[in-house]
Backbone as CSV, one residue per row, in Angstrom:
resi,resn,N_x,N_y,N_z,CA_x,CA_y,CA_z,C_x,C_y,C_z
1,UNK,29.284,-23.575,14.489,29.618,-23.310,13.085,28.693,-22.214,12.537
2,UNK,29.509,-20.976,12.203,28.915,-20.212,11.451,28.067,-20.431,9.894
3,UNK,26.506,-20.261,9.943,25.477,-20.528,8.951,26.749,-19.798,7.226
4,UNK,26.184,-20.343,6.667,26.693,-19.747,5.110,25.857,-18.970,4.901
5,UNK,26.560,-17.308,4.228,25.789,-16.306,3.717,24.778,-16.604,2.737
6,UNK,24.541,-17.648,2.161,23.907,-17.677,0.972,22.467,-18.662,1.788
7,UNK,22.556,-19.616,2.883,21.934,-19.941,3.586,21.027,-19.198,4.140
8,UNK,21.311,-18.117,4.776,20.644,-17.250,5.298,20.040,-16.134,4.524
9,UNK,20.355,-15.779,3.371,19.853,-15.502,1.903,18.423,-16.243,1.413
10,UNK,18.670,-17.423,1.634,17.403,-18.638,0.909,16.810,-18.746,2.267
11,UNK,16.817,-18.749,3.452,15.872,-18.602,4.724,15.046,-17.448,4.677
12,UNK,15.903,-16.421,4.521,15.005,-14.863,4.191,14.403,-14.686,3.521
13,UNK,14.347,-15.202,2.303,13.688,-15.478,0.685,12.325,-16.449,1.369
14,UNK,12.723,-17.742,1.956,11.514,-18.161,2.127,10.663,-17.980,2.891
15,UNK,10.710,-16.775,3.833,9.865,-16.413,4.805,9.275,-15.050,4.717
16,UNK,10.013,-13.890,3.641,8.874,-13.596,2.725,8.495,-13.688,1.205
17,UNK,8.793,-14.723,1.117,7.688,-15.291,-0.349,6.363,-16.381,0.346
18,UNK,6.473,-16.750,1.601,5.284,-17.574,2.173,4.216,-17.007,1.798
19,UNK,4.074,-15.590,2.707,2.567,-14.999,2.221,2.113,-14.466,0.718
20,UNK,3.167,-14.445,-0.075,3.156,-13.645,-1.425,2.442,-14.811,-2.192
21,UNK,3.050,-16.677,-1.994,2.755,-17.840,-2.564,1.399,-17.560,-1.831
22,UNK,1.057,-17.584,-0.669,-0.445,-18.055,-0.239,-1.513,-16.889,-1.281
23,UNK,-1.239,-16.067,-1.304,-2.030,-15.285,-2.136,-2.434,-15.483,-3.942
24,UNK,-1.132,-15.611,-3.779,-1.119,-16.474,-5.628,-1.904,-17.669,-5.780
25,UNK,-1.415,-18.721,-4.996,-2.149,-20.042,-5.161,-3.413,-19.663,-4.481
26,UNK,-4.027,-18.762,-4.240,-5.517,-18.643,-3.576,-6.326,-18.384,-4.550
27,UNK,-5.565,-17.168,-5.734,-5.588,-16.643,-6.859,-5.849,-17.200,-7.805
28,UNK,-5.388,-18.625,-7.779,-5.334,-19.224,-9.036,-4.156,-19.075,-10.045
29,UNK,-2.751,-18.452,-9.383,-1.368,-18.571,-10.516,-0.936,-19.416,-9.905
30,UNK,-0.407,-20.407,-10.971,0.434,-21.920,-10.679,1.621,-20.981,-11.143
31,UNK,2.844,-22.293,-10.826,4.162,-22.122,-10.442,4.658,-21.378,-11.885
32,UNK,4.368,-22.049,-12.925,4.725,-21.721,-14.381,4.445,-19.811,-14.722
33,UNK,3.322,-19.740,-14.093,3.128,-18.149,-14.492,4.169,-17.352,-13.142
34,UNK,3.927,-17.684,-12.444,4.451,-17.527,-11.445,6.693,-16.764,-11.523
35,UNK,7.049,-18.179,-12.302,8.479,-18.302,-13.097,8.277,-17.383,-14.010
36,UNK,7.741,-17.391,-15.019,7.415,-16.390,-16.070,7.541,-14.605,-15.439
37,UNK,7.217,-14.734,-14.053,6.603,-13.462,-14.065,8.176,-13.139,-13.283
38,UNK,8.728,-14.040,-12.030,10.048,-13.594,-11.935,11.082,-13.428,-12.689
39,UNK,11.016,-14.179,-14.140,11.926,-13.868,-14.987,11.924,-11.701,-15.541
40,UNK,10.622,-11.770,-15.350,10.232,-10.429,-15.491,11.209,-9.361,-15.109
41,UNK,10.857,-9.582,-13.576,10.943,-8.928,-12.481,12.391,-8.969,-12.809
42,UNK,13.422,-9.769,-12.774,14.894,-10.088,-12.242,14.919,-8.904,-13.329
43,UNK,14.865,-8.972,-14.829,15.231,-8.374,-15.792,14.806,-6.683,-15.203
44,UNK,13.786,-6.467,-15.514,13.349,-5.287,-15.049,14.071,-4.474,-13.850
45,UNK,14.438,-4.846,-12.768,14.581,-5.054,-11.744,16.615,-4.400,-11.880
46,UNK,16.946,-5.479,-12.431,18.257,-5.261,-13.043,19.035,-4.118,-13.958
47,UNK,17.769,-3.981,-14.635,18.029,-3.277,-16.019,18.120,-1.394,-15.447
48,UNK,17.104,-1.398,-14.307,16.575,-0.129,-13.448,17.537,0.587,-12.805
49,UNK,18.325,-0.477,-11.610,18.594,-0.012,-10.533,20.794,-0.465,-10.898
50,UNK,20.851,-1.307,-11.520,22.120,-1.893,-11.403,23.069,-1.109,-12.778
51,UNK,22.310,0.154,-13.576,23.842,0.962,-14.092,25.042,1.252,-13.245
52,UNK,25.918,1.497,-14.626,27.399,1.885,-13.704,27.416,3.659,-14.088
53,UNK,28.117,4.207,-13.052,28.089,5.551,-13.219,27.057,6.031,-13.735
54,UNK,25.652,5.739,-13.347,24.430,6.771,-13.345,24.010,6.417,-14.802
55,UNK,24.301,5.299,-15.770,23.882,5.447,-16.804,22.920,4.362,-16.569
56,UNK,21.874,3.689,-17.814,21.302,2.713,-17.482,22.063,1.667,-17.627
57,UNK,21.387,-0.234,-17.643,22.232,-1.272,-17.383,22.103,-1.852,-18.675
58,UNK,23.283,-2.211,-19.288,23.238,-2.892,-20.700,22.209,-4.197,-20.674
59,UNK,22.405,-4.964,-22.368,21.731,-6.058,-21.806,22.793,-7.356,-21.339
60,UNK,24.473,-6.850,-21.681,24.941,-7.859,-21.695,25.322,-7.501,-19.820
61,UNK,25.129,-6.602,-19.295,25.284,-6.575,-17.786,24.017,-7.012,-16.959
62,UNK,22.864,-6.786,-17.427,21.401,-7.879,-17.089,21.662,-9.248,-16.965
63,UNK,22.181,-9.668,-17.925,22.517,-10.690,-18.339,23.768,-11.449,-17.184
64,UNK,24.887,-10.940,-16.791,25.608,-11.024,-15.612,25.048,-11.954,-14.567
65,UNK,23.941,-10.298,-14.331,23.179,-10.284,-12.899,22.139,-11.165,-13.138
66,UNK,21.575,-11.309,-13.954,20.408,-12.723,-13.973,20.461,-13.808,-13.643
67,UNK,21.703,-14.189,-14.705,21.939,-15.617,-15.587,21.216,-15.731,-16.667
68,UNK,20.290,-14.773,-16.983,19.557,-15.480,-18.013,20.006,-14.624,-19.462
69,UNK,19.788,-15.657,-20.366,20.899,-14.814,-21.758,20.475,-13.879,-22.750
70,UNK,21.119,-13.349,-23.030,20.892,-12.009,-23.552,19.463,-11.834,-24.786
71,UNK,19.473,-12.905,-25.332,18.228,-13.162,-26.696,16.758,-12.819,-25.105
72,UNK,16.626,-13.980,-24.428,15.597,-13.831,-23.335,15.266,-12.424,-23.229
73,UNK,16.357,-11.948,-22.447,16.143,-10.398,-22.230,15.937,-9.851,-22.757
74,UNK,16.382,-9.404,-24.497,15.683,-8.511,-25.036,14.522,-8.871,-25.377
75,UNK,14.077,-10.200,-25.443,12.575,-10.808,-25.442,11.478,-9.891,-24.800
76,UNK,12.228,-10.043,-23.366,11.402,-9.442,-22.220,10.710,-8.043,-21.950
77,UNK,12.029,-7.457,-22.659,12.407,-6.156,-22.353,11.235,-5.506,-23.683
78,UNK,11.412,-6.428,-24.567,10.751,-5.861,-26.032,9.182,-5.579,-25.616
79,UNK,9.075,-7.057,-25.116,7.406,-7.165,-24.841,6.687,-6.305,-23.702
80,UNK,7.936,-6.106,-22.828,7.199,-5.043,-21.770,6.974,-3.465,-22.390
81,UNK,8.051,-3.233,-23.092,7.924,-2.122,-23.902,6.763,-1.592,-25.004
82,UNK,5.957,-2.977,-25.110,4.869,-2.732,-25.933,3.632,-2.795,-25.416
83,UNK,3.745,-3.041,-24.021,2.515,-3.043,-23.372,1.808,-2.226,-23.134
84,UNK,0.720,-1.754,-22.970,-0.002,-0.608,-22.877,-0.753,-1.020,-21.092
85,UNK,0.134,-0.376,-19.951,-0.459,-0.692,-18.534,-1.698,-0.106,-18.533
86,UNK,-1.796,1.105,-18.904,-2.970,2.266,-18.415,-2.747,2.677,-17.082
87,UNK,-3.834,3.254,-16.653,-3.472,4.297,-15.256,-3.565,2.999,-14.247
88,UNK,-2.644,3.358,-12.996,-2.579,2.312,-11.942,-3.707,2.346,-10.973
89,UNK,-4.254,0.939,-10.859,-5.271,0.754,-9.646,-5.174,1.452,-8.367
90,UNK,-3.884,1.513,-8.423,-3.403,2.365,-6.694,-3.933,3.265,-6.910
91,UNK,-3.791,4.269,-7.458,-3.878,5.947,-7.635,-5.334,5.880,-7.459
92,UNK,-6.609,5.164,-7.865,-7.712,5.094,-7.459,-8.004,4.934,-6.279
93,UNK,-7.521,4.197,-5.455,-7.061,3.734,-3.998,-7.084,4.740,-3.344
94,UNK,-5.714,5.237,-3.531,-5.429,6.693,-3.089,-6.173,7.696,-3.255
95,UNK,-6.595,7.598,-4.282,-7.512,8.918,-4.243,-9.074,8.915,-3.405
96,UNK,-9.345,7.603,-3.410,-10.697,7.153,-2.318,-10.258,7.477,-0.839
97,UNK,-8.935,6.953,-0.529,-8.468,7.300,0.504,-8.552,8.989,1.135
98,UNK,-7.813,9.717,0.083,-7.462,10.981,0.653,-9.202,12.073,0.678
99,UNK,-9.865,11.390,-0.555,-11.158,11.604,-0.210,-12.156,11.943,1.202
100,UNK,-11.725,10.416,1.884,-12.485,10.383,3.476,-11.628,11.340,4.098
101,UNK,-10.254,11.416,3.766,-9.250,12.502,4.802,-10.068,13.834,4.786
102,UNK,-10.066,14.432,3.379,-10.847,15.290,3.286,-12.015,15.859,4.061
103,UNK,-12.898,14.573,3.610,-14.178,15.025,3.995,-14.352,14.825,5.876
104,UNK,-13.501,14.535,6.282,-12.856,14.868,7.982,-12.056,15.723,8.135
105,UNK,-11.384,16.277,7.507,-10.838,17.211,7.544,-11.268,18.720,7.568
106,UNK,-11.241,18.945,6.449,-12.003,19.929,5.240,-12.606,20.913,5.787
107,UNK,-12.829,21.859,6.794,-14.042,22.691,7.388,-14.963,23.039,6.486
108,UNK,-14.692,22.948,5.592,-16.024,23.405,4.342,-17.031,22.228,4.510
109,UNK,-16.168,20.782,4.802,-17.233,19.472,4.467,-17.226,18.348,6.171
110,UNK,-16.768,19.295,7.081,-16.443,19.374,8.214,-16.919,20.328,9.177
111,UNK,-16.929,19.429,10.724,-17.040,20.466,11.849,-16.547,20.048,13.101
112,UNK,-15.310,20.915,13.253,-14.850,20.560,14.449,-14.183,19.091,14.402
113,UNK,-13.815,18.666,13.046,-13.194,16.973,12.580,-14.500,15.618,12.480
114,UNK,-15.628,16.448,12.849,-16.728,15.540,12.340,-17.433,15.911,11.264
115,UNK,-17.278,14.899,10.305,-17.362,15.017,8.699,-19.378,15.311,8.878
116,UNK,-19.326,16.204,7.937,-21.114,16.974,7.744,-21.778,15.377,6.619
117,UNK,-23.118,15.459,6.727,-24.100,14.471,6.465,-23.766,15.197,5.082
118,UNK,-23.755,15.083,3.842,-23.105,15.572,2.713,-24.572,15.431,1.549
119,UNK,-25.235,16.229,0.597,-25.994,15.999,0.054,-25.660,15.333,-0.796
120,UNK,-25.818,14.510,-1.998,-25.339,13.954,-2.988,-24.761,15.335,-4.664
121,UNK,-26.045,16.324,-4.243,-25.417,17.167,-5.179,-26.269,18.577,-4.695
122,UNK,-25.284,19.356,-4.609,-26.538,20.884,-4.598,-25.754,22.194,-5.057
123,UNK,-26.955,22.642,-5.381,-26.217,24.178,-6.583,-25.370,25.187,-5.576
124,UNK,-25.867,25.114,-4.413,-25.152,25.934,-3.082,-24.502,24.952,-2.092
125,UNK,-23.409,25.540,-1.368,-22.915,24.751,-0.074,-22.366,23.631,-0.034
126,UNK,-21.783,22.706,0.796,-21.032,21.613,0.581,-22.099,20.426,0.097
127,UNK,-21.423,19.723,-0.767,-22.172,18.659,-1.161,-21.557,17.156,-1.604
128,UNK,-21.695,16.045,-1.789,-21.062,14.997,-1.960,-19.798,15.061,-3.638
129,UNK,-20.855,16.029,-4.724,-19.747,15.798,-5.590,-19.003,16.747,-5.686
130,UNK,-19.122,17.814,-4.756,-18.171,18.953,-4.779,-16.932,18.049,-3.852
131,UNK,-17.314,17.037,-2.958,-16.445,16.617,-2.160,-15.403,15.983,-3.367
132,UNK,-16.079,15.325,-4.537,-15.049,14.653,-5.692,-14.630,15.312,-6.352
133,UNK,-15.070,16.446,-6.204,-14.121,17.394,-7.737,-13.109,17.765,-6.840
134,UNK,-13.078,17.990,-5.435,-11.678,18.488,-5.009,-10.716,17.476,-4.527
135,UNK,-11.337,16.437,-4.103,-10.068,15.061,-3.699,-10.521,14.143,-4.621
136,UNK,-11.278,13.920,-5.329,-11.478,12.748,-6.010,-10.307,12.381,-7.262
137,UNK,-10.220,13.421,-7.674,-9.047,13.874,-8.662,-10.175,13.226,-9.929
138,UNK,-9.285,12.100,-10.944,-10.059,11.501,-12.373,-10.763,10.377,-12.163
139,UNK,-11.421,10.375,-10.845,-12.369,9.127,-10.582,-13.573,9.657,-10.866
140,UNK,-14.324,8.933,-10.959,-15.804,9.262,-11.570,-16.601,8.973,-10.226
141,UNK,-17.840,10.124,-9.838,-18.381,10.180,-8.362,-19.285,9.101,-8.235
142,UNK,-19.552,9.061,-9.435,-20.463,7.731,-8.770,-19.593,6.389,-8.497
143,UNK,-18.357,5.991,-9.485,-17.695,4.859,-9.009,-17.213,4.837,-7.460
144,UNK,-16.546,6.449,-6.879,-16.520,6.462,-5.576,-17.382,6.014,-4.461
145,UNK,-18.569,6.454,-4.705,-20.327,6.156,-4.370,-19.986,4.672,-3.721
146,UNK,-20.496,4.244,-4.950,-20.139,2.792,-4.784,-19.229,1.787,-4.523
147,UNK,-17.789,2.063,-4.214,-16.731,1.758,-3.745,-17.052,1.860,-2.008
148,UNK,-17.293,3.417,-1.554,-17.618,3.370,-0.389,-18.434,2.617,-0.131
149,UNK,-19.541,2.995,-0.319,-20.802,2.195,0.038,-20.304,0.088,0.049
150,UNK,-20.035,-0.072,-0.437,-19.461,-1.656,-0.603,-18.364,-1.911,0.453
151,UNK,-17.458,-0.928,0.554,-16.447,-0.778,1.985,-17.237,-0.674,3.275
152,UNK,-18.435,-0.566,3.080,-19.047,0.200,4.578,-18.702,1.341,5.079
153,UNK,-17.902,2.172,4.297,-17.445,3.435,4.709,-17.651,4.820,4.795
154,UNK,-19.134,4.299,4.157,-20.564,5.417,3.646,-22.064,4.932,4.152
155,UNK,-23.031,5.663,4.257,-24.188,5.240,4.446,-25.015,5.986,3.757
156,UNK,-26.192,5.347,3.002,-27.243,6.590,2.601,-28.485,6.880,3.694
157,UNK,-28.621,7.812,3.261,-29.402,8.413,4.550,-31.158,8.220,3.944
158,UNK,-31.878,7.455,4.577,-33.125,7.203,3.516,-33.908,8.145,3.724
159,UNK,-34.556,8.414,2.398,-35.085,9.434,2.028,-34.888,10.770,2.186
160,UNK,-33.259,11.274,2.459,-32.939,12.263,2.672,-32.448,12.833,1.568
161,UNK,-31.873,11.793,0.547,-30.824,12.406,-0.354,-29.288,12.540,0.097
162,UNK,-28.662,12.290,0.829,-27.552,12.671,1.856,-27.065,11.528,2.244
163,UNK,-25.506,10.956,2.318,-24.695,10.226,2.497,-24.128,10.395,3.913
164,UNK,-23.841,9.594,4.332,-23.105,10.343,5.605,-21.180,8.994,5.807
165,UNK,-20.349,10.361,6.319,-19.210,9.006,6.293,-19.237,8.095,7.567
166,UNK,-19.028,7.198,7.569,-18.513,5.902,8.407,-17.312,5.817,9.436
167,UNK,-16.629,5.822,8.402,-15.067,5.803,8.335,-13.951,6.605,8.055
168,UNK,-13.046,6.502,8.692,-12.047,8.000,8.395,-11.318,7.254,7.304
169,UNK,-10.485,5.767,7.360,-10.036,5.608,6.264,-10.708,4.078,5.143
170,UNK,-9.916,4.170,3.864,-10.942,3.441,3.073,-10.179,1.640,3.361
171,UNK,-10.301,1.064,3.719,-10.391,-0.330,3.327,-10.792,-1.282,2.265
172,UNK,-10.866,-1.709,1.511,-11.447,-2.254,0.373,-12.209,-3.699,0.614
173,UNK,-13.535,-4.128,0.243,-13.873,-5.307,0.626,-13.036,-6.444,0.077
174,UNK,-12.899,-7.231,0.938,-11.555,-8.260,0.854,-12.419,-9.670,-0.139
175,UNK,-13.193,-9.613,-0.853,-13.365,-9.619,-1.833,-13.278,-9.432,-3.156
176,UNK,-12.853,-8.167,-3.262,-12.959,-6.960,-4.413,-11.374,-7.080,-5.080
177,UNK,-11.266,-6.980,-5.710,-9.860,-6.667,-6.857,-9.237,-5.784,-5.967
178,UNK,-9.465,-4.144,-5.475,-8.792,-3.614,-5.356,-8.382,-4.088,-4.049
179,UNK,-8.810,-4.904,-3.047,-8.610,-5.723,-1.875,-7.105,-6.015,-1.924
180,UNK,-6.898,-7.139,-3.205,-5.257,-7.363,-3.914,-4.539,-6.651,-3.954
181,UNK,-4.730,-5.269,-4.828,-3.841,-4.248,-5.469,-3.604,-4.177,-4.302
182,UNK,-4.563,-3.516,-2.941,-4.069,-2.713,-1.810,-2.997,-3.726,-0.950
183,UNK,-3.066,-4.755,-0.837,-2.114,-6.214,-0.704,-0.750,-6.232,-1.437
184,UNK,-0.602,-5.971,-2.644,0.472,-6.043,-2.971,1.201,-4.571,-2.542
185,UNK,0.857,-3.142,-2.837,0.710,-2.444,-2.111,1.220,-2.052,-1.039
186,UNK,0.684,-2.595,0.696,1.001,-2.887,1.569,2.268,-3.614,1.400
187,UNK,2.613,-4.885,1.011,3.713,-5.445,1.065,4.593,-4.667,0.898
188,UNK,4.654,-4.176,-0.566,5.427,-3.236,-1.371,6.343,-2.639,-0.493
189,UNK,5.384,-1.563,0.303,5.938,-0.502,1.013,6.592,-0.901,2.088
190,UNK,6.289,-2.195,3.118,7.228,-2.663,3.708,8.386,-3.072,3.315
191,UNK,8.832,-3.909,2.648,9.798,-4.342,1.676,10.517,-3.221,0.799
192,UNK,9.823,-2.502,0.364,11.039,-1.493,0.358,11.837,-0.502,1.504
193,UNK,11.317,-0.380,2.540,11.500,0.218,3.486,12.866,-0.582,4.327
194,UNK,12.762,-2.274,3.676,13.097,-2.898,4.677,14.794,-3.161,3.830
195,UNK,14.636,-2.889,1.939,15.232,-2.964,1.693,16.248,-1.900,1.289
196,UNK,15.867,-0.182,2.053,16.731,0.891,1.897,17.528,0.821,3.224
197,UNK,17.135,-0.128,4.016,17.941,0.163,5.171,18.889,-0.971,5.077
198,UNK,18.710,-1.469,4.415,19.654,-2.544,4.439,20.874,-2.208,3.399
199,UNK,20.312,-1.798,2.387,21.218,-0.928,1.696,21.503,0.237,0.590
200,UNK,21.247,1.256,2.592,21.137,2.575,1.717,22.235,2.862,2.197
201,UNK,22.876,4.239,1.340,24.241,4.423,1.660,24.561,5.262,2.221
202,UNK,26.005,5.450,3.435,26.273,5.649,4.729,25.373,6.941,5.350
203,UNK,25.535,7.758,3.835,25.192,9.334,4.409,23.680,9.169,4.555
204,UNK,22.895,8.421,3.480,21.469,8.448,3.517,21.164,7.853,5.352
205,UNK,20.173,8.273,5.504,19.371,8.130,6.625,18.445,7.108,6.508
206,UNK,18.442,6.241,7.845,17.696,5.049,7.465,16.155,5.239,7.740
207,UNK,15.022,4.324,7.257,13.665,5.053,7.220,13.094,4.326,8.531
208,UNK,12.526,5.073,9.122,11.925,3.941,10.337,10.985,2.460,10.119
209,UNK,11.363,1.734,11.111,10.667,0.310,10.533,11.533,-0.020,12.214
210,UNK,10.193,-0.475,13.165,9.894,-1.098,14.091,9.099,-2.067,14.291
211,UNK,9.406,-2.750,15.446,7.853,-4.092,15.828,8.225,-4.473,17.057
212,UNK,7.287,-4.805,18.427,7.504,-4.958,19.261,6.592,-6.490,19.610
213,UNK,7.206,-7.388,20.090,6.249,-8.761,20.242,6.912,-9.145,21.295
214,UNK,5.630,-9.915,21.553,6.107,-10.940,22.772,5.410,-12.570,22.469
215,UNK,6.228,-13.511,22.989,5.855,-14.987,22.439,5.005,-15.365,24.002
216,UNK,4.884,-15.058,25.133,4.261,-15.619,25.783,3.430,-14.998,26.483
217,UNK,2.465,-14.099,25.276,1.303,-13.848,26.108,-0.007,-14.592,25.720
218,UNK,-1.189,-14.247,27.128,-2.123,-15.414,26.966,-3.136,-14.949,25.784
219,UNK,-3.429,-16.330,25.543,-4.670,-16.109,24.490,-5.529,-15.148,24.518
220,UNK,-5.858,-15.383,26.071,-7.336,-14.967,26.723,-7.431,-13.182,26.254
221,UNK,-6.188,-12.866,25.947,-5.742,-11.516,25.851,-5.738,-10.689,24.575
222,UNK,-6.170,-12.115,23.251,-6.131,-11.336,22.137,-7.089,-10.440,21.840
223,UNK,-8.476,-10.582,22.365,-9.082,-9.598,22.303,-9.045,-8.170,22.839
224,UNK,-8.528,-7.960,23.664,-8.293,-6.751,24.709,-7.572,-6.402,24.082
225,UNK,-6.383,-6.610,23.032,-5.159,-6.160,22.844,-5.728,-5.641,21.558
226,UNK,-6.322,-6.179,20.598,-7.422,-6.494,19.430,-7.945,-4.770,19.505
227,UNK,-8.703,-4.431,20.867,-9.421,-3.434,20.713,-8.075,-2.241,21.326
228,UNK,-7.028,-2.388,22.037,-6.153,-1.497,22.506,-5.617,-0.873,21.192
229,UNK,-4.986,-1.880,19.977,-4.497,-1.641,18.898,-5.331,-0.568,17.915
230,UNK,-6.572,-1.150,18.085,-7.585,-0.156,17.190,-8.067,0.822,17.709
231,UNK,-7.731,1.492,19.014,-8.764,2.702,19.469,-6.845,3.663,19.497
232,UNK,-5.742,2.848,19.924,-4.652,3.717,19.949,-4.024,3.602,18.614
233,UNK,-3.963,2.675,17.650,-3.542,2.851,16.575,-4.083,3.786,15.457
234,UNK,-5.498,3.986,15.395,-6.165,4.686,14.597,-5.741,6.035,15.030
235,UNK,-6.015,6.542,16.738,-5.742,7.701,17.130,-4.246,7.728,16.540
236,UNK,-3.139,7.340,16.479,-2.226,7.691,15.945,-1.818,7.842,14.298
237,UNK,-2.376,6.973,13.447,-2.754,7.035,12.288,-3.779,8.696,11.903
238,UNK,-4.451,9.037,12.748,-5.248,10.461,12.115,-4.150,11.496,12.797
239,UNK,-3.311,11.175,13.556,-2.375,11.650,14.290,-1.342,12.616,12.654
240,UNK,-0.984,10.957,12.474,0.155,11.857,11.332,-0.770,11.661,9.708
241,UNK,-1.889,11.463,9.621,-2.594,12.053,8.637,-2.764,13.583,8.467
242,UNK,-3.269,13.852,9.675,-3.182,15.568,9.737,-1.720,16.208,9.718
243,UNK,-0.950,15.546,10.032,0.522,16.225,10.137,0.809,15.973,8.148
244,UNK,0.452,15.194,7.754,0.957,15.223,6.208,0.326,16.106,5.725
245,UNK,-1.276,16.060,6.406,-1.919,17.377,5.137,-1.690,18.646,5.305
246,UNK,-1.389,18.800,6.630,-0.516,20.311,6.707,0.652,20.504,5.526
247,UNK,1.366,19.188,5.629,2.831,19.563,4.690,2.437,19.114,3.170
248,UNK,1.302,19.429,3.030,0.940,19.087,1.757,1.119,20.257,0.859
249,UNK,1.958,20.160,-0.891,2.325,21.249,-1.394,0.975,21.108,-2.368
250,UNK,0.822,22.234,-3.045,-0.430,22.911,-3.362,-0.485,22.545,-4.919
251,UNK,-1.691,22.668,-4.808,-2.118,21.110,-6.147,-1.364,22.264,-7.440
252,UNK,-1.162,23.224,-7.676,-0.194,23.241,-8.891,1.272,23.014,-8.936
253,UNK,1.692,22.338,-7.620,3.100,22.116,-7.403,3.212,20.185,-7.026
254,UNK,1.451,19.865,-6.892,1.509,18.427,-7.114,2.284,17.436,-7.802
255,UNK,2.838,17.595,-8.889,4.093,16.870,-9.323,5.154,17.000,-9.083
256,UNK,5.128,17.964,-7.759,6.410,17.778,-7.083,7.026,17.272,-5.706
257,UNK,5.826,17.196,-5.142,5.416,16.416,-3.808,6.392,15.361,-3.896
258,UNK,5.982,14.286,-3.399,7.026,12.991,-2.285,5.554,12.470,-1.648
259,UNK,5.986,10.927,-1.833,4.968,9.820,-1.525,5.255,10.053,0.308
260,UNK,4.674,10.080,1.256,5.156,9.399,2.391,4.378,9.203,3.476
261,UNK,4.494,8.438,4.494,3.413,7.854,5.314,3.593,6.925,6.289
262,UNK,3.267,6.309,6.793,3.537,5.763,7.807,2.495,4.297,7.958
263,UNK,2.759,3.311,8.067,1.898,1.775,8.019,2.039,0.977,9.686
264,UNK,0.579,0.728,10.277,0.977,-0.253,11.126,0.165,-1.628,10.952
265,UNK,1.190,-2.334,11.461,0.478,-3.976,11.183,0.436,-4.972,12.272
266,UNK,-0.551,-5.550,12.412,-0.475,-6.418,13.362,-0.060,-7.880,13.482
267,UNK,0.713,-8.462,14.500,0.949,-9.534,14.075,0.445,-10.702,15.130
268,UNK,0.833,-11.302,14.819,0.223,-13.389,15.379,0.839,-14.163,14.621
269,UNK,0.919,-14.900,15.615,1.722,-16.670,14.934,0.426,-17.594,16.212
270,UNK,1.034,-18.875,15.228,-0.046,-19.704,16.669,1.076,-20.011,17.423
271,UNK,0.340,-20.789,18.876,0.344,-20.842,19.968,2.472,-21.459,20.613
272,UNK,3.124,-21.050,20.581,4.438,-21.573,20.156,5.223,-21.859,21.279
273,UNK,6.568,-22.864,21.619,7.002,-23.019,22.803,8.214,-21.893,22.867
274,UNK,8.180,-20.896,22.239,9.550,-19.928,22.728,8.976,-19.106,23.603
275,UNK,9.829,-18.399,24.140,9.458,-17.574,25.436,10.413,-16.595,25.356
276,UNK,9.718,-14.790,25.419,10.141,-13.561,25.722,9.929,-12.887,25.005
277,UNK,10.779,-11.637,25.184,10.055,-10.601,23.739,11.387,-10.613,22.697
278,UNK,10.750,-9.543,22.000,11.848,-9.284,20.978,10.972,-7.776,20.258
């Protein structure tokens, strides 16, 4: 007997909202904020993407697609409209990120792809905040400073005056707030990726999204595989880092660029009785 479409709808739903719930309830949001916040989302969500002929979506067509009734929605809609977000945590992210690209990159703050011991500031030659006025963008150098430095992705050099980098890319201590942002983030970009191919339309081109596993390999092996992933994954990650910054358009044409990139992730389940790959 063939499963019901709507079955396999609520299976898919619950296998990725698992990790989204483990993060929340780790967080401290119970179920109530939780509801509150999907009522959000459905509206928002609806209101965005579901016009007819290219216009936006009424409230009595939100309303359709929700279930939820029209007074709610403009509730929703009112209060989001008055919110004041401010600038997004990501874009700080990002900009720490493209920072280390830089300063590996960069031949000015570079040699030969090994990033130079960087002074913190000097009137001549490359130096740590000349490194922020050109990738840092509206972050402030010392908050960078200290972001790295807390990532491990910096070192000070004692009694030199001089920083030196770590790391090619930024990680956030899994501690830290921006730890989350970069979490939701990550998800984000999978999930949408996962949801243009599912339904993007005929002519559009679908975006790549692969994974290769196997259920019966030995334990003894997670480490070996542990370090295979990180010495060939990284090499491929600086791989198409450098291929983006080549196709990078030139910071007075920056608002016209395109987000794009490439994510790999690793996976594990425990110890399980199926057998083969997939």
């Amino acid at each position: 007997m063939q499963p019901d479409f709507q079955d396999i709808v609520v299976n898919a739903f619950r296998q990725l909202m698992r990790p989204v719930i483990r993060i929340l309830i780790r967080n401290g949001m119970v179920y109530r904020q939780f509801a509150e916040l999907c009522k959000e989302l459905y509206v928002e969500i609806a209101a965005a993407e579901y016009g007819l002929r290219g216009r936006p979506t009424n409230v009595s067509r939100v309303a359709l697609l929700t279930g939820l009734d029209r007074k709610h929605i403009k509730r929703i809609q009112d209060a989001r409209s008055s919110e004041d977000h401010g600038s997004s945590p990501q874009k700080s992210t990002d900009r720490i990120s493209r920072l280390l690209s830089g300063w590996h990159q960069d031949p000015e703050f570079s040699v030969d792809g090994v990033p130079r011991d960087l002074p913190l500031i000097a009137p001549l030659g490359p130096c740590f905040a000349g490194l922020v006025q050109r990738y840092g963008g509206d972050v402030p150098g010392t908050a960078i400073l200290k972001e790295l430095l807390r990532a491990g992705a910096v070192e000070e050099l004692s009694g030199s005056g001089h920083v030196r980098a770590l790391k090619r890319y930024y990680m956030p201590a899994q501690t830290d707030a921006a730890a989350l942002q970069r979490a939701g983030a990550v998800l984000a970009d999978i999930g949408n990726t996962v949801v243009h191919n599912l339904y993007r339309p005929e002519r559009q081109p679908s975006r790549f999204e692969g994974r290769t596993t196997n259920t019966s390999v030995a334990p003894a092996a997670v480490n070996e595989f542990r370090g295979f992933v990180e010495e060939r994954g990284q090499e491929f990650l600086e791989a198409v880092d450098q291929w983006l910054t080549v196709h990078e358009v030139n910071d007075a044409d920056e608002k016209n660029g395109v987000r794009l990139g490439l994510g790999l992730y690793w996976i594990e389940d425990p110890a399980t009785t199926r057998r083969g790959k997939s």
